[in-house]
N, C-alpha and C positions, 0 to 999 in steps of 0.2 A: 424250469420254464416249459411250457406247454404249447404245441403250435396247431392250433386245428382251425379251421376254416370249413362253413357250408358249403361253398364250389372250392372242393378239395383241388380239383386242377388249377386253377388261379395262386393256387399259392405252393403246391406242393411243385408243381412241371418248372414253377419260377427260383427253387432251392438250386444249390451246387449240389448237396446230398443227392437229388431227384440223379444228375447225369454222374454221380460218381459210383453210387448204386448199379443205374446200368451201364454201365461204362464197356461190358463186354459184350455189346450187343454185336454180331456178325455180320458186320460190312460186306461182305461175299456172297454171302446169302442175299442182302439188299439188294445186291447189283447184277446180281442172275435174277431175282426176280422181275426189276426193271428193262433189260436185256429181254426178257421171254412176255412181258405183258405188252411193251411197245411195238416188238417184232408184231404180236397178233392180232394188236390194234392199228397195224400198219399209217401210221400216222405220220402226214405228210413231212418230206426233209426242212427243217428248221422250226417243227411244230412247236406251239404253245404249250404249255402244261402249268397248271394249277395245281402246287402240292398244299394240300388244304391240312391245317392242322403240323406245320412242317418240323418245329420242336429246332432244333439245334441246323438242320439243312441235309441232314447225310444223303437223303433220297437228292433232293433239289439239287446237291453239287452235281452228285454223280448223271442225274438227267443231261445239265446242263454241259456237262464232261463230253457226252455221247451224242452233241448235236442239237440241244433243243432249247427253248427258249423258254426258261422257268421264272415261275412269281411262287416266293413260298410265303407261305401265312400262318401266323400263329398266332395265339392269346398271349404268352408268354413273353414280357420285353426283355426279360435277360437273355431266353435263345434267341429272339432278333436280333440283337445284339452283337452275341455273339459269330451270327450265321452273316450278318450284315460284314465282315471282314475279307466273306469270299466274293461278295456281289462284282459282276462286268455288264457292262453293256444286256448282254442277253440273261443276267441273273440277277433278281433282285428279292430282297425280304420285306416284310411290313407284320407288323401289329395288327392284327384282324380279329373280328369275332367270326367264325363261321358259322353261323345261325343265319348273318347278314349276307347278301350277295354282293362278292365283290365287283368294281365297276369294271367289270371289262370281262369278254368272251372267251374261251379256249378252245384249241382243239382236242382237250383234256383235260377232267378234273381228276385226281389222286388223294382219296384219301386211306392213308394207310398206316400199317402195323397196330390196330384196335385204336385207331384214333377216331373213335364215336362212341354212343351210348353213355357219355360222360353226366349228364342232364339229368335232373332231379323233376321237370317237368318234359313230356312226355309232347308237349307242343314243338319243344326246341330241338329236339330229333328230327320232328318232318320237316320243320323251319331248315332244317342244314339239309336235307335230302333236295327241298326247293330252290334251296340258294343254289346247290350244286347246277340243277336245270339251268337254273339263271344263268350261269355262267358257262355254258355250253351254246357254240355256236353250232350252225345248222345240220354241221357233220362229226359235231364232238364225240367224246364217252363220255361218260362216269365210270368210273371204279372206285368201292368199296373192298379194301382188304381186312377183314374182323377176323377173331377168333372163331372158331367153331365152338360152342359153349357146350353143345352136348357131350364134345369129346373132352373138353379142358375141365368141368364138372365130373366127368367119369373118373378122371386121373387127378383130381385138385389135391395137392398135397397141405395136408392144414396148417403144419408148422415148422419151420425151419430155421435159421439161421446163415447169414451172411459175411464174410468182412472184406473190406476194402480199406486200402486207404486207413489202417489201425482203426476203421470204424465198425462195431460188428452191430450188426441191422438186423432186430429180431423180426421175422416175416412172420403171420399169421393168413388162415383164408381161409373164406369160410362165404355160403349162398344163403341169400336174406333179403326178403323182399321182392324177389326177380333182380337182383345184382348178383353179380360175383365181388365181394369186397374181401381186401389186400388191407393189412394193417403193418405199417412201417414202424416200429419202435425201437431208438436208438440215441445214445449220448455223443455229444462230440462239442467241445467248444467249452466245457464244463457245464454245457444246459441238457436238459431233456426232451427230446421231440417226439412226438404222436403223430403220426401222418397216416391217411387212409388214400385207398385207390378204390372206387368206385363205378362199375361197369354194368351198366344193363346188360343183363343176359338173352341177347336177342337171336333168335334161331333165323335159319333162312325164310320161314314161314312168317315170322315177326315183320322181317324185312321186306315181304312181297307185298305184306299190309300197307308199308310206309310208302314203298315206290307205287302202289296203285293209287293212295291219298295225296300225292302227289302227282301225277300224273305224269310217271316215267315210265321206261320199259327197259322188263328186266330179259335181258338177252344172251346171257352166257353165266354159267357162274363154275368155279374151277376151287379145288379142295387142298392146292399146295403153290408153293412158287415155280413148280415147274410146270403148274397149270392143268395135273392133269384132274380128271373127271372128280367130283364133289361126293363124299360119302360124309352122311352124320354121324356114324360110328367111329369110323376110323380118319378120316380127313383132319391133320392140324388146320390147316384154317379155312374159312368161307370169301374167295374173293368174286365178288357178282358186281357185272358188266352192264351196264345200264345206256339209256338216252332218256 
């Protein structure tokens, strides 16, 4: 059996394979970074936050851990689901598209770990850069955390090899079109799966285009989770601070 889907994240972010795959992703690293972005966006005590895009919750717990009052959102109903387990009073999850603006203000929106550039049409990127606006009240942020594509390009490793879980995940990667596409091929269950990852390769100059067509302002932008200064050589990631 064969699993491919046109909005690969709609089906591929809604598998167990998707979170068993990365299952080693660095909780620590999450939580320093959240630690060091909220500190410098000094954001009132019991503030709002919008984790947009939120997958499973790990960011949204740990916010909510640290004093603040999160809504996480994703496309994904299985990680609602499952993230819906930790919800209190000041955390809760929902099914969202984020293209749409959700009903309500923050004193932050989050979207993070290359959770963008997922869109096959090029409308629905500034459509989620607006929503963000949307949802920002008078003294909000925005933060975008992406890749740095010039550097994950420079060093793109094209083929490799995974296992987890007695699952072994042949990875492939390779740039096509202005994406960076990830090909997942793997057995388990005695079927065959195909899964692709698909990311617009957007530089910070791509992004300044988006925030001026929407009418945002770009205000800081920082090259790691420790926040410090943005190199496109060398920088792992691109996180830019907007209103």
């Amino acid at each position: 059996m064969t699993n491919k889907t046109t909005k690969w994240f709609a089906s591929w972010f809604d598998t167990r394979f998707y979170h068993i795959l990365y299952r080693d992703r660095d909780d620590t690293e999450a939580q320093v970074f959240m630690d060091n972005l909220t500190n410098y966006l000094n954001l009132p005590e019991h503030g709002t936050i919008l984790d947009l895009a939120c997958g499973k919750g790990r960011h949204s717990r740990y916010l909510n851990k640290i004093g603040y009052d999160v809504t996480g959102i994703d496309l994904s109903e299985n990680s609602i689901a499952f993230a819906k387990q930790f919800e209190n009073h000041r955390l809760k999850f929902e099914v969202h598209n984020m293209c749409e603006p959700y009903p309500k203000q923050f004193d932050a929106v989050f979207n993070l770990f290359t959770s963008f550039g997922y869109f096959d049409k090029d409308i629905d990127n500034l459509n989620t850069i607006k929503a963000i606006k949307a949802n920002l009240n008078d003294t909000g942020f925005g933060v975008i955390d992406f890749m740095n594509t010039e550097q994950v390009i420079e060093n793109l490793v094209p083929e490799d090899t995974k296992t987890v879980d007695g699952i072994t995940f042949n990875l492939k990667r390779f740039v096509k079109d202005g994406y960076i596409i990830k090909t997942i091929n793997f057995e388990a269950d005695g079927e065959v799966f195909n899964f692709e990852e698909r990311v617009k390769a957007f530089t910070l100059t791509d992004f300044e285009a988006l925030f001026e067509a929407a009418d945002v302002h770009l205000l800081d932008v920082f090259g790691d989770y420790k926040l410090r200064k943005f190199n496109a050589k060398t920088s792992e990631r691109l996180v830019m601070i907007f209103k």
